[in-house]
C-alpha positions as protocol buffer text, in pm:
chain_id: "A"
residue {
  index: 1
  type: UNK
  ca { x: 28627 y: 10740 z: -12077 }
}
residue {
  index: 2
  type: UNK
  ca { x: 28609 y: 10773 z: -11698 }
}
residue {
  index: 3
  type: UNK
  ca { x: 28221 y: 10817 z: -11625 }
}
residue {
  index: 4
  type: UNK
  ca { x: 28076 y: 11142 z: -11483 }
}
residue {
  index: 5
  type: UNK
  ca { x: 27982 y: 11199 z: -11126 }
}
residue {
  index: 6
  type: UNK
  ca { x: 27596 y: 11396 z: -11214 }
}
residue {
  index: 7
  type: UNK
  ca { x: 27629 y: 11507 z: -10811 }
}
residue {
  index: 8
  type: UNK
  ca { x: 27952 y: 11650 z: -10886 }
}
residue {
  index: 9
  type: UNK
  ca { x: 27854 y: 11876 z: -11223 }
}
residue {
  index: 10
  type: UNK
  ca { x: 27857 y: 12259 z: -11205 }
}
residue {
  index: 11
  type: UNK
  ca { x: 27542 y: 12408 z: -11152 }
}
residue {
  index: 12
  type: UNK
  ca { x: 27711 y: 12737 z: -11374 }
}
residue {
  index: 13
  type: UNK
  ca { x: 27894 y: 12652 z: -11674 }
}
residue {
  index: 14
  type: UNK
  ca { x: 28065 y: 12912 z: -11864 }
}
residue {
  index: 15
  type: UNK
  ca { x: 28315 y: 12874 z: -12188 }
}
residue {
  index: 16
  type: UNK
  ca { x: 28512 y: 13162 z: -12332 }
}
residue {
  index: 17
  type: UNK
  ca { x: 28506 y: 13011 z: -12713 }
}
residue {
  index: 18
  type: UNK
  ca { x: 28880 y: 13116 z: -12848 }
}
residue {
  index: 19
  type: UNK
  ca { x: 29072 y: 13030 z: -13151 }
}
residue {
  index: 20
  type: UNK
  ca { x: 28823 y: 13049 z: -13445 }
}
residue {
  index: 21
  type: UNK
  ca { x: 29076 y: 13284 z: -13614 }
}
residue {
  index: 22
  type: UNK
  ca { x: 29363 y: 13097 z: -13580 }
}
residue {
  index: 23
  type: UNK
  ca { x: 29219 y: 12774 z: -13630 }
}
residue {
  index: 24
  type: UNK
  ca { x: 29080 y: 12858 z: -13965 }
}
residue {
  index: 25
  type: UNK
  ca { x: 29498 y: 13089 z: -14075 }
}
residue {
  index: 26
  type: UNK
  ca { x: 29620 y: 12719 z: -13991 }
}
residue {
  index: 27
  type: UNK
  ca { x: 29439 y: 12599 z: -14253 }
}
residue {
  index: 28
  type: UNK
  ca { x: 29494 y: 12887 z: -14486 }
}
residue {
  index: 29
  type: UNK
  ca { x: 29142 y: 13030 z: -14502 }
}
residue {
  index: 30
  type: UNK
  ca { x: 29019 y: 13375 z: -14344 }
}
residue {
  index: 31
  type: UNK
  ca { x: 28863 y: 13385 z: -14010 }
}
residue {
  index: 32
  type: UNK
  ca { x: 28554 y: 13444 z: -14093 }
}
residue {
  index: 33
  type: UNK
  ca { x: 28591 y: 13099 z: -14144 }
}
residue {
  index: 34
  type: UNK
  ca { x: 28668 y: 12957 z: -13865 }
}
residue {
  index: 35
  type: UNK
  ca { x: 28363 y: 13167 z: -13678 }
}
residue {
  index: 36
  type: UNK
  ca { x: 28142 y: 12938 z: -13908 }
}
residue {
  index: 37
  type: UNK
  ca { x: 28310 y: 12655 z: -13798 }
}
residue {
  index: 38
  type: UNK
  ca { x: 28317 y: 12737 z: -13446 }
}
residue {
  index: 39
  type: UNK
  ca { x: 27881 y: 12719 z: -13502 }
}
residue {
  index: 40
  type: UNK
  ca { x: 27871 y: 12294 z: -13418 }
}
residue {
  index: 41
  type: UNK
  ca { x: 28076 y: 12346 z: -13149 }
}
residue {
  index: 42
  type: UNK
  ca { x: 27835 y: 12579 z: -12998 }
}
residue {
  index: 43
  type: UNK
  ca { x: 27555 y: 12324 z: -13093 }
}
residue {
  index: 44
  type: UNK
  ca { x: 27772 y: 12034 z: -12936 }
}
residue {
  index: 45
  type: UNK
  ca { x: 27841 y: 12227 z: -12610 }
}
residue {
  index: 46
  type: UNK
  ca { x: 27458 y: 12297 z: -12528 }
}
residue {
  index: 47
  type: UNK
  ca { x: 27355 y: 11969 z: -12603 }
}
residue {
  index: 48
  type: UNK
  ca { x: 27568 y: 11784 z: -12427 }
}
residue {
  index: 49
  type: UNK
  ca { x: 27524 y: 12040 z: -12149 }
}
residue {
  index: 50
  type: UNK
  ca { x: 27171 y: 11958 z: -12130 }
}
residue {
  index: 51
  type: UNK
  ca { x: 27183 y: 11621 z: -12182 }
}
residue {
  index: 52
  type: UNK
  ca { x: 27387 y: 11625 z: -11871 }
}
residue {
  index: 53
  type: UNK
  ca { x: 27127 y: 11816 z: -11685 }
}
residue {
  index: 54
  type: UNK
  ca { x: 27379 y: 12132 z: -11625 }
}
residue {
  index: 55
  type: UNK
  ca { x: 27099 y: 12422 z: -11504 }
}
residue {
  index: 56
  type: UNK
  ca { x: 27335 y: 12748 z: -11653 }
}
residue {
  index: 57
  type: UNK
  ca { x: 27527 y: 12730 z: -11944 }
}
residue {
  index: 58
  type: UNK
  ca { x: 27722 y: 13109 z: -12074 }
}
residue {
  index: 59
  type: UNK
  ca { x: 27830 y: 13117 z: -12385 }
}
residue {
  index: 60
  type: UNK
  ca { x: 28135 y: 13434 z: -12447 }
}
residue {
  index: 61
  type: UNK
  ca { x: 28022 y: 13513 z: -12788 }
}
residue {
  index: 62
  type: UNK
  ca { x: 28101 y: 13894 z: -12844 }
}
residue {
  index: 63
  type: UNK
  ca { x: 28314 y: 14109 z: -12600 }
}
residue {
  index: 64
  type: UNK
  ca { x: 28333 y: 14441 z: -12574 }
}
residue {
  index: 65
  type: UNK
  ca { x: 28681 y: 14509 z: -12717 }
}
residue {
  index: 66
  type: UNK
  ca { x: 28590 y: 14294 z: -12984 }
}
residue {
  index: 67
  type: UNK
  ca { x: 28423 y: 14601 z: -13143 }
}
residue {
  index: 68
  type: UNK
  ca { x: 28784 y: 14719 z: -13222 }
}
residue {
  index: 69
  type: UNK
  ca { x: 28808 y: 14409 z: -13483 }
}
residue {
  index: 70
  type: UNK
  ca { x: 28797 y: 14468 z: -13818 }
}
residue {
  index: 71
  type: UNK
  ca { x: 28400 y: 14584 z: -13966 }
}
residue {
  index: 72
  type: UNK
  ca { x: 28397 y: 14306 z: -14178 }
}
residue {
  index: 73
  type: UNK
  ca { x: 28469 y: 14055 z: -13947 }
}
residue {
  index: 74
  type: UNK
  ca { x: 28198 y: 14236 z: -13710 }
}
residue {
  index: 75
  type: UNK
  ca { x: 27939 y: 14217 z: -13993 }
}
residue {
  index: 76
  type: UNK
  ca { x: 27973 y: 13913 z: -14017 }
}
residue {
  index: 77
  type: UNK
  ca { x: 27943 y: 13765 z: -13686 }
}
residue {
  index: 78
  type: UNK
  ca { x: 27636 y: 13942 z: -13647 }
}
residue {
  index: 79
  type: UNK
  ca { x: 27529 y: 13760 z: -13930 }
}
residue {
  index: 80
  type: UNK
  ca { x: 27595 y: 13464 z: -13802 }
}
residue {
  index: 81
  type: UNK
  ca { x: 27464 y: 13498 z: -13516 }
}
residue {
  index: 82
  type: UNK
  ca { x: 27142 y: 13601 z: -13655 }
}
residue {
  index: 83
  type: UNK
  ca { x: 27136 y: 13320 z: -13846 }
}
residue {
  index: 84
  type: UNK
  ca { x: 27208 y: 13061 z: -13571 }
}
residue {
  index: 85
  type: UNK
  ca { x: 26920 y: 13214 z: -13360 }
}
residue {
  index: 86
  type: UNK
  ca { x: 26711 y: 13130 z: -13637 }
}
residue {
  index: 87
  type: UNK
  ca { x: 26842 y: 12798 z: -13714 }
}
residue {
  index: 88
  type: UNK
  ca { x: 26836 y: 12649 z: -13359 }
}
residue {
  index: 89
  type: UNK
  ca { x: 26492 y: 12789 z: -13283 }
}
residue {
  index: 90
  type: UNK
  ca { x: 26325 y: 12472 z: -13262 }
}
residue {
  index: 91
  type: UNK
  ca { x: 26619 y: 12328 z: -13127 }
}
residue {
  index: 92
  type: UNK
  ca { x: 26590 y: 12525 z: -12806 }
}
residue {
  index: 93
  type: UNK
  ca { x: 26210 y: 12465 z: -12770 }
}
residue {
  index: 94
  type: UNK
  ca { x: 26185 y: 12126 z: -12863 }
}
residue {
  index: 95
  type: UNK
  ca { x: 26530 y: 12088 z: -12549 }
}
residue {
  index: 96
  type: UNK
  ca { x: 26371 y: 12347 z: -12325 }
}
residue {
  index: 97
  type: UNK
  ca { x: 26632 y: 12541 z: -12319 }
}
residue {
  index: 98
  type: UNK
  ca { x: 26554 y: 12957 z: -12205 }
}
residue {
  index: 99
  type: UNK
  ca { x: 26776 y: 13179 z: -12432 }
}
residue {
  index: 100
  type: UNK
  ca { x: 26908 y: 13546 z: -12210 }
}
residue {
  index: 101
  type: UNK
  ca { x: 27167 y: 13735 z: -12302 }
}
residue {
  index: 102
  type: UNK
  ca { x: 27361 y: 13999 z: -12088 }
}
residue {
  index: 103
  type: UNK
  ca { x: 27578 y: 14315 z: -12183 }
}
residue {
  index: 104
  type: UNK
  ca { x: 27577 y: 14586 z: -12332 }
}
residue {
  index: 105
  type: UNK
  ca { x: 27293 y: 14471 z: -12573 }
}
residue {
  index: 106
  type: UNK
  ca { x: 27179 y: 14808 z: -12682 }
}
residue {
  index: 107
  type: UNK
  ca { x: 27537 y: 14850 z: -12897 }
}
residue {
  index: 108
  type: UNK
  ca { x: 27411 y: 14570 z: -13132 }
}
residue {
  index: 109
  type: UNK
  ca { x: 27274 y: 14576 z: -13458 }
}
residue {
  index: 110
  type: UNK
  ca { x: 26857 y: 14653 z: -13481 }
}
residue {
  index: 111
  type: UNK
  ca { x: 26807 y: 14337 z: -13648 }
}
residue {
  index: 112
  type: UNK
  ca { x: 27030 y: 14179 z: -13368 }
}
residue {
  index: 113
  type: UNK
  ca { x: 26854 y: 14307 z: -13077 }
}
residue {
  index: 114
  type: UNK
  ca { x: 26551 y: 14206 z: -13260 }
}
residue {
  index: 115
  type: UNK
  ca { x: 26598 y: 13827 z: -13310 }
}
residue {
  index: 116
  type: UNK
  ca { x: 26716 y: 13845 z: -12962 }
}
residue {
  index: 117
  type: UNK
  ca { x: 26431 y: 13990 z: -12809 }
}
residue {
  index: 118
  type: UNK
  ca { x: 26206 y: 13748 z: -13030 }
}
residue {
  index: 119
  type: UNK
  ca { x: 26399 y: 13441 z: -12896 }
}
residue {
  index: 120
  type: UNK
  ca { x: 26412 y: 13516 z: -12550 }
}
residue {
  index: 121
  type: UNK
  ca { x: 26065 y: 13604 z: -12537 }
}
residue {
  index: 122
  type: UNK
  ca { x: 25956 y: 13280 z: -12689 }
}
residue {
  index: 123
  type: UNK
  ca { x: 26166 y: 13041 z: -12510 }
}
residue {
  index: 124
  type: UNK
  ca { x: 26118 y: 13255 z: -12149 }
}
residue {
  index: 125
  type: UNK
  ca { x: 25935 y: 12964 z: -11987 }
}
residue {
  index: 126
  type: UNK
  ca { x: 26162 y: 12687 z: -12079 }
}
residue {
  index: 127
  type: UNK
  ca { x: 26283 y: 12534 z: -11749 }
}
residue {
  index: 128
  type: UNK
  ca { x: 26544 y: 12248 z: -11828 }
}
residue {
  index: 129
  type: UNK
  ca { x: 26856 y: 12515 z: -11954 }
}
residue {
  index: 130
  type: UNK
  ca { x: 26923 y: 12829 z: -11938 }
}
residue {
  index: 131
  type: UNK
  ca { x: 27147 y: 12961 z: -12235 }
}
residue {
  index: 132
  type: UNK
  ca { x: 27251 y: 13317 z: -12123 }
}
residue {
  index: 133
  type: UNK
  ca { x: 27477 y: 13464 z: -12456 }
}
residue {
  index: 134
  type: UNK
  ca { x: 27705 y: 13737 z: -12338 }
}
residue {
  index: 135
  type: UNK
  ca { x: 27704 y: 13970 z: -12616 }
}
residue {
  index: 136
  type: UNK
  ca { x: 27853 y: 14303 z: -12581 }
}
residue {
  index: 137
  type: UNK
  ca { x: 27992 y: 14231 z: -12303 }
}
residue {
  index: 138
  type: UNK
  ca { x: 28249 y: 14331 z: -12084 }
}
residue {
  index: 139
  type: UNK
  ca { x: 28353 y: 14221 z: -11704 }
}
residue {
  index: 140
  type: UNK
  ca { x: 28475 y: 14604 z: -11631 }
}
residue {
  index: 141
  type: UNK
  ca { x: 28244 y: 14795 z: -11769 }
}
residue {
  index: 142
  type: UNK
  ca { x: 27914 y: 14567 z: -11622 }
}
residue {
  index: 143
  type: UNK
  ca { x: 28083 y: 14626 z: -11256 }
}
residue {
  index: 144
  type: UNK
  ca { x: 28088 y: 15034 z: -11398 }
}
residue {
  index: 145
  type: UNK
  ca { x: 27763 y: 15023 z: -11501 }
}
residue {
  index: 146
  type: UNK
  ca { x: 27634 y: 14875 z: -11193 }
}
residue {
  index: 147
  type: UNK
  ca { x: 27815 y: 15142 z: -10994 }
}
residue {
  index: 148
  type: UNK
  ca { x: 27681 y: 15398 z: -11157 }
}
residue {
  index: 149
  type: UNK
  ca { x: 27308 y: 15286 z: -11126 }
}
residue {
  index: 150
  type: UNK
  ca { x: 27388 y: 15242 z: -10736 }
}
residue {
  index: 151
  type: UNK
  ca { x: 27539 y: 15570 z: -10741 }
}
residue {
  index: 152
  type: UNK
  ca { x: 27224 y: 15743 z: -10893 }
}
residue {
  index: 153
  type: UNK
  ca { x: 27013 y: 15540 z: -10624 }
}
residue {
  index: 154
  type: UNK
  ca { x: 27203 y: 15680 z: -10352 }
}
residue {
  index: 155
  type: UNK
  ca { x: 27179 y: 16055 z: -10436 }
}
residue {
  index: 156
  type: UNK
  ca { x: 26780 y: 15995 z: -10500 }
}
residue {
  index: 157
  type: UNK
  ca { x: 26742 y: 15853 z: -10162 }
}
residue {
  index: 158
  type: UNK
  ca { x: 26661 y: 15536 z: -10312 }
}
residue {
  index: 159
  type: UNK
  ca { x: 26958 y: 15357 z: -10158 }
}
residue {
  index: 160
  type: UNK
  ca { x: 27147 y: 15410 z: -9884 }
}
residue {
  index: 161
  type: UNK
  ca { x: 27530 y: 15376 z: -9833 }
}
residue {
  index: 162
  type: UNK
  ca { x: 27549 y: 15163 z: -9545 }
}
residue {
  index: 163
  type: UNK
  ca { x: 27328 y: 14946 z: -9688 }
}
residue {
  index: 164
  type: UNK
  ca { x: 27504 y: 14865 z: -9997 }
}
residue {
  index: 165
  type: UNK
  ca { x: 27632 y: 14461 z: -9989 }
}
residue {
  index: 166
  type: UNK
  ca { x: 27741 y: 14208 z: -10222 }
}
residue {
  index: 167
  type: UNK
  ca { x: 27372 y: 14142 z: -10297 }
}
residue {
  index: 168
  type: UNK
  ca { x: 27332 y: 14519 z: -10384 }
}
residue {
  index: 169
  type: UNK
  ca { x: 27601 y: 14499 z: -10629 }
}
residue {
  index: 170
  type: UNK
  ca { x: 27469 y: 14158 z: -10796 }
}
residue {
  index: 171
  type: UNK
  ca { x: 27110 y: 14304 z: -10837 }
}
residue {
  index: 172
  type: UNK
  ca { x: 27280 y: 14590 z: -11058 }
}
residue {
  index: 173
  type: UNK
  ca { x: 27481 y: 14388 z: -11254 }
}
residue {
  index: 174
  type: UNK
  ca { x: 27369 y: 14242 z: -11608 }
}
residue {
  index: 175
  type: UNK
  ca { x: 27452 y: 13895 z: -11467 }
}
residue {
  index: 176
  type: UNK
  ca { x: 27193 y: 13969 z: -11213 }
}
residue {
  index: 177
  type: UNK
  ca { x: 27013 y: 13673 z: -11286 }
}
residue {
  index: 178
  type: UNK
  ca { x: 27313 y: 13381 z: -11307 }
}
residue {
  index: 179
  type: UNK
  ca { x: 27432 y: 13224 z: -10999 }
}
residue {
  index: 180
  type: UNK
  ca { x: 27834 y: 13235 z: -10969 }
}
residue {
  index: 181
  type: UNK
  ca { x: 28050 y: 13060 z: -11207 }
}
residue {
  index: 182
  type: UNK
  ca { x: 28131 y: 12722 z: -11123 }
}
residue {
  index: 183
  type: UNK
  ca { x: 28323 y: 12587 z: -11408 }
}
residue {
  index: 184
  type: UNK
  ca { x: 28533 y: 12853 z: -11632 }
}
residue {
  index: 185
  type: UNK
  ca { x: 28651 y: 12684 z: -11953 }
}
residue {
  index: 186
  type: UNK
  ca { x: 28899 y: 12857 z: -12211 }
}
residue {
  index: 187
  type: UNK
  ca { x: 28983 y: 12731 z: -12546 }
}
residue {
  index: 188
  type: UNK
  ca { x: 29284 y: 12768 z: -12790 }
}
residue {
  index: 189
  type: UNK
  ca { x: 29525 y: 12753 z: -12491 }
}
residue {
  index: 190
  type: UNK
  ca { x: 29542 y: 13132 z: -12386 }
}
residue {
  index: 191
  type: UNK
  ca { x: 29548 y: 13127 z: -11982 }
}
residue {
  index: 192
  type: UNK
  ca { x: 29346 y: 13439 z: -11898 }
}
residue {
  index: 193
  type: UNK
  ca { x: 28992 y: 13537 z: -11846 }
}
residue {
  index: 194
  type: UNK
  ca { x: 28976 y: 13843 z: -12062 }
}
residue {
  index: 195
  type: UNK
  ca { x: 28721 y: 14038 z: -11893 }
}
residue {
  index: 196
  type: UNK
  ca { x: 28505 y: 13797 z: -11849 }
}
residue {
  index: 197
  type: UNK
  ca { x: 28251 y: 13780 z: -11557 }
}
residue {
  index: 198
  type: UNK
  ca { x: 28489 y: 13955 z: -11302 }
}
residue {
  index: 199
  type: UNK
  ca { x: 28250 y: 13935 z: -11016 }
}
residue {
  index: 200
  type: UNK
  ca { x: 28075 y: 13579 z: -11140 }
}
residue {
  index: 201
  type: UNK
  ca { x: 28358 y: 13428 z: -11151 }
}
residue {
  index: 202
  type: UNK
  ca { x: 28561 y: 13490 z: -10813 }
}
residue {
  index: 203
  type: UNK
  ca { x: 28549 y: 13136 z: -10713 }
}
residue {
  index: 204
  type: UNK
  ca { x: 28521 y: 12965 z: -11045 }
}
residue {
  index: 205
  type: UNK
  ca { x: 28738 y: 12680 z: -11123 }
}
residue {
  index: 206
  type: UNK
  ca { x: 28941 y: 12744 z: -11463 }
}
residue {
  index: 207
  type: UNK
  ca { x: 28990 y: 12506 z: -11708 }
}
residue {
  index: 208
  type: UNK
  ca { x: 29230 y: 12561 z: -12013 }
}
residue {
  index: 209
  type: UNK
  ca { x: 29279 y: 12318 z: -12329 }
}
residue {
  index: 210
  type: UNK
  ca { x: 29501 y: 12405 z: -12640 }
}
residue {
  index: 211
  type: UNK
  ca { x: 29195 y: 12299 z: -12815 }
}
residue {
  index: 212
  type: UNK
  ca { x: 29043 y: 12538 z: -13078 }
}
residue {
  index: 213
  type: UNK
  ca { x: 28737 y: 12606 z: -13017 }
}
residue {
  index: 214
  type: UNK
  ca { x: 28590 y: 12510 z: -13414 }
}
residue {
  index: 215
  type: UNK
  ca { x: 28796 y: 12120 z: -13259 }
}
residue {
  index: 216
  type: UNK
  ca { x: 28600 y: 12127 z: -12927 }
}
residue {
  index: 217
  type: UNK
  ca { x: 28366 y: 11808 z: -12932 }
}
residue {
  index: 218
  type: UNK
  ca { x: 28202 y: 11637 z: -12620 }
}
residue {
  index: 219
  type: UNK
  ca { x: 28502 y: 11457 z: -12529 }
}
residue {
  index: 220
  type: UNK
  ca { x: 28673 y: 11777 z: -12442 }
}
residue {
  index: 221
  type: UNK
  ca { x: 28410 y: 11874 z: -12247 }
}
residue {
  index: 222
  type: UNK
  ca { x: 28398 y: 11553 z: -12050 }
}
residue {
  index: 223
  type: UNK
  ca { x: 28768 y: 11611 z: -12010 }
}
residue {
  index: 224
  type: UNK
  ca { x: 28717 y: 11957 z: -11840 }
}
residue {
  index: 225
  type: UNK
  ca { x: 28414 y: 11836 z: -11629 }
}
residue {
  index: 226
  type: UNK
  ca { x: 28618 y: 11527 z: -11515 }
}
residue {
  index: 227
  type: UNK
  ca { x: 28892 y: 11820 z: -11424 }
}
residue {
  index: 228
  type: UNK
  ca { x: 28657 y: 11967 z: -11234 }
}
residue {
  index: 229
  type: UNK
  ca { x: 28517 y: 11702 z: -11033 }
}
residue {
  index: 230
  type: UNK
  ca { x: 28844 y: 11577 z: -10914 }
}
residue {
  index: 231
  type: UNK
  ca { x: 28920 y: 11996 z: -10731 }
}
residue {
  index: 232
  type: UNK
  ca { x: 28850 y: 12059 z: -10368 }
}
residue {
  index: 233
  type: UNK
  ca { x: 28647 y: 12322 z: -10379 }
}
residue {
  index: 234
  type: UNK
  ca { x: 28733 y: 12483 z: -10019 }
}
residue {
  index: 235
  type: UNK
  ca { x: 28594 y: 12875 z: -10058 }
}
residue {
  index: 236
  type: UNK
  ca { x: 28855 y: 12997 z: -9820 }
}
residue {
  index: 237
  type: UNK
  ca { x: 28786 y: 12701 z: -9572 }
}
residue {
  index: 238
  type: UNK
  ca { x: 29001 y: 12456 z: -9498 }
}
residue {
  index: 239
  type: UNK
  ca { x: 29052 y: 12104 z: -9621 }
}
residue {
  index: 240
  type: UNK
  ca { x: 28967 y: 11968 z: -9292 }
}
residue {
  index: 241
  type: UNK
  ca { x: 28687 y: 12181 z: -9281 }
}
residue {
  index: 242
  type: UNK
  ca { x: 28545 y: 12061 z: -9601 }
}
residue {
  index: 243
  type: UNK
  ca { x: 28630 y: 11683 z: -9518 }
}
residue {
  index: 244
  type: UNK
  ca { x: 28406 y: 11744 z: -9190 }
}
């Protein structure tokens, strides 16, 4: 395996985690299944993540058109999900790894919002990772929802029009507190964001592997970092102008 470049890593790594569904139907089993599965690839993805020393790692865990899935397949994710909080606890403060999570958060279960608020309060001055969940979430409706707030700042004289800026915007956002996306990685081989981060991730490099996610091991994340490091990333500029 061709060795990584640690200069060259993404400070912002996000992963859209697709395919637990159809990995598990290949296999004849339901897809709650798969979602269980898809649990060490999560583990395997952080830890190698920090290992490498990548600052930001975003996890796509819950979207909000996935509330249209069926209510047993919701249930259960949220079970999961409160059970991997629990489990990987220690993990995250033993690793130093900070827990946030960003949408629409509020629309989750009690018990949910609870663990959540329990974790990231716990693990709020760990320094080596930060783990942001989105959950809830929705590129759309957190550019909506950051237009709105700006909107009620500007008719209560809080803001003012001509002031408003790209760093106006990013303060209202739920991603407030991410840098850009640097690295965009999509499992199961679908080639589209799907709402994800629309603002984040203007200038982020995609990466797409027919990999399911429950199959996604630390080789196929070397593979998509090795991607990466081989792009010019020019920002509107020039080749030259980068070279110089």
């Amino acid at each position: 395996m061709e060795p990584l470049q640690h200069d060259k890593l993404p400070r912002h790594l996000a992963i859209i985690m697709d395919g637990n569904g159809r990995w598990a139907n290949q296999r004849g089993k339901n897809r709650v299944f798969g979602h269980t599965k898809g649990i060490k690839s999560v583990q395997v993805a952080v830890e190698e993540a920090v290992r490498l020393g990548i600052p930001y790692l975003t996890l796509f865990a819950f979207s909000t058109e996935n509330w249209n899935r069926p209510t047993e397949e919701i249930g259960t994710l949220m079970e999961l999900l409160v059970r991997s909080l629990r489990n990987e606890f220690e993990k995250l403060l033993k690793n130093q790894i900070r827990l946030e999570a960003v949408g629409a958060i509020d629309r989750l279960p009690t018990l949910v919002q609870q663990e959540l608020k329990h974790v990231i309060e716990q693990t709020k001055n760990n320094d080596k990772m930060v783990l942001t969940l989105a959950l809830s979430y929705g590129g759309r409706e957190d550019l909506l929802q950051a237009v709105q707030q700006i909107a009620a700042g500007v008719k209560n004289n809080i803001i003012s029009p001509e002031k408003i800026d790209q760093s106006i915007i990013n303060k209202h956002l739920y991603t407030r507190k991410l840098p850009d996306i640097d690295l965009l990685i999509r499992t199961s081989g679908e080639q589209r964001i799907s709402n994800f981060m629309l603002w984040q991730a203007a200038y982020a490099e995609l990466y797409f592997t027919s990999v399911y996610w429950p199959d996604f091991r630390e080789v196929h994340l070397h593979d998509a970092l090795l991607n990466y490091q081989n792009r010019e990333r020019r920002f509107g500029k020039t080749s030259e102008q980068i070279k110089a």
